[in-house]
C-alpha positions in Angstrom: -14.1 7.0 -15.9 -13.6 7.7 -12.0 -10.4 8.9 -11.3 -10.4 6.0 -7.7 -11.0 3.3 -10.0 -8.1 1.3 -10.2 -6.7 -1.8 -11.5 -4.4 -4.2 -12.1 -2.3 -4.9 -14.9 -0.2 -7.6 -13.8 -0.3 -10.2 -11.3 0.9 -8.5 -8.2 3.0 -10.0 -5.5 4.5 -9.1 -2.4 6.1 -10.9 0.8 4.0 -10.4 4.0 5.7 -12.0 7.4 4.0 -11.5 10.9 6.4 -11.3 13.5 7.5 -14.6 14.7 5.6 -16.6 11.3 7.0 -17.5 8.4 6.7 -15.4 5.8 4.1 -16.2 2.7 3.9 -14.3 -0.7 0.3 -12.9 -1.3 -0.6 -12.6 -5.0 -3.2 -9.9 -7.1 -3.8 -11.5 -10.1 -4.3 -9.3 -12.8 -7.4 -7.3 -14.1 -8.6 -7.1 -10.5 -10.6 -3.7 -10.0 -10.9 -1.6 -6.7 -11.3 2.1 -5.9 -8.7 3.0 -3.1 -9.1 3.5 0.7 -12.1 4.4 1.8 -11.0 7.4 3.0 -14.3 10.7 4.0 -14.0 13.1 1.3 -13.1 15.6 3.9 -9.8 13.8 5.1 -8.5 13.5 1.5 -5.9 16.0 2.3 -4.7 14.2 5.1 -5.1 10.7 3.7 -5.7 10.2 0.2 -7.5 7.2 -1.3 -4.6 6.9 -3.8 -1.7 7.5 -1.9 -0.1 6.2 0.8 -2.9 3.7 1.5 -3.7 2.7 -2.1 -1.9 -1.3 -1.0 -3.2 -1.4 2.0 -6.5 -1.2 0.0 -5.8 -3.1 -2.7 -5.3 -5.8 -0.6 -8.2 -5.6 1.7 -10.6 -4.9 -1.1 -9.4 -8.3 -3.0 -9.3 -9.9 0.5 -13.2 -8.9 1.1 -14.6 -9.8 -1.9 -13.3 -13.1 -2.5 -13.1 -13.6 1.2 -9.6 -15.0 0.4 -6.4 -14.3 -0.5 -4.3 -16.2 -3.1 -0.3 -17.7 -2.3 2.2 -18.6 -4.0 3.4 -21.8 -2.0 6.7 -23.2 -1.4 6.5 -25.3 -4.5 5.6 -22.1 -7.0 2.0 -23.2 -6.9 -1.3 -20.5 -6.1 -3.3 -21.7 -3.6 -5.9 -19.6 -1.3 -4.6 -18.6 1.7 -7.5 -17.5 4.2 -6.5 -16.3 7.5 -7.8 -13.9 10.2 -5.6 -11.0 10.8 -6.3 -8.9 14.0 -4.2 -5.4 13.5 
């Protein structure tokens, strides 16, 4: 197996909150597969694929390919959640 293939176990949450928005909780659900940052070989010792962008990926790679991301909503229910972020 590929040593950047990840995934995940457990449905995964955490709280994102733009500045001046309220804040939502994004959810993984579990068995979702990704491989890391895309990251050039050659900058791997600088930035690793694994390390300290391995969320950042996770999240952008579940983002992409289901061009959605899933909530949990203020009544405990999942529901997607699409919206354009511009960093």
């Amino acid at each position: 197996m590929d040593w950047r293939h990840c995934g995940v176990k457990k449905n995964w949450t955490f709280t994102y909150q733009p500045e001046g928005e309220n804040a939502v909780e994004i959810i993984i659900p579990k068995g979702f597969r990704f491989d890391g940052a895309s990251i050039p070989r050659p900058f791997w010792n600088l930035l690793s694929p694994i390390g300290l962008l391995l969320i950042p990926g996770l999240v952008h790679d579940y983002g992409y390919r289901h061009d959605q991301l899933w909530i949990i909503n203020a009544d405990g229910k999942v529901e997607a959640w699409k919206k354009e972020i511009i960093l």
